[in-house]
C-alpha positions in Angstrom: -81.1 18.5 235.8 -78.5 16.0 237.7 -77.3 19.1 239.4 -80.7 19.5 240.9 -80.8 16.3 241.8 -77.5 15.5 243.7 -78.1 19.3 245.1 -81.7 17.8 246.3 -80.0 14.8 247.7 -77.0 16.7 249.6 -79.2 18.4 251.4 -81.7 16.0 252.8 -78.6 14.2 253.5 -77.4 16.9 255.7 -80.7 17.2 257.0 -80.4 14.0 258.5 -77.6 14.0 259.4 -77.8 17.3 261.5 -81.2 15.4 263.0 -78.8 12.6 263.9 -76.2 14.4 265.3 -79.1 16.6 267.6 -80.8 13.3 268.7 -76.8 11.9 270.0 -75.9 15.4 271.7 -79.7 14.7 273.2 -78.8 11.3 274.5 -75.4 12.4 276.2 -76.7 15.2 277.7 -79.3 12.9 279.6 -76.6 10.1 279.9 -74.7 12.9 281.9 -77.4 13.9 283.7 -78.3 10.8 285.0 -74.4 10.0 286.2 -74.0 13.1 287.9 -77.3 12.6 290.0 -76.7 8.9 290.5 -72.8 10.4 292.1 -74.8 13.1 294.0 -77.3 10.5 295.3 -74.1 8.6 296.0 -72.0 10.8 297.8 -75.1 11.8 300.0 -75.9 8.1 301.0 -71.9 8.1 301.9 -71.9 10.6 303.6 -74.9 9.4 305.9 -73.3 6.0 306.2 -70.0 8.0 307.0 -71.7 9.6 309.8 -74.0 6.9 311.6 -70.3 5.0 311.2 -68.4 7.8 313.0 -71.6 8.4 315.9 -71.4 4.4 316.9 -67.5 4.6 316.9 -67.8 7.9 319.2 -70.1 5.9 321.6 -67.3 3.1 322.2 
């Protein structure tokens, strides 16, 4: 009967756990998302500002 039990409890345990670890793999895969489009959206803005910077030094 206690074998049933802890058995029981083991796996709900591992249940949640496996919940746990599927929700944090969730997280950092949006986490990562969001940096890599926040670096894309920064290297475009650089590169705009990189060249209206290198058209008004071309003018002088």
């Amino acid at each position: 009967m206690a074998g049933i039990v802890l058995r029981k409890t083991g796996v709900v345990l591992l249940t949640i756990l496996k919940w746990i670890l599927q929700a944090v793999l969730v997280a950092l895969k949006l986490v990562l998302g969001l940096a890599k489009l926040f670096l894309l959206l920064l290297a475009l803005v650089m590169r705009i500002v990189l060249t209206m910077a290198g058209v008004s030094a071309g003018r002088r």
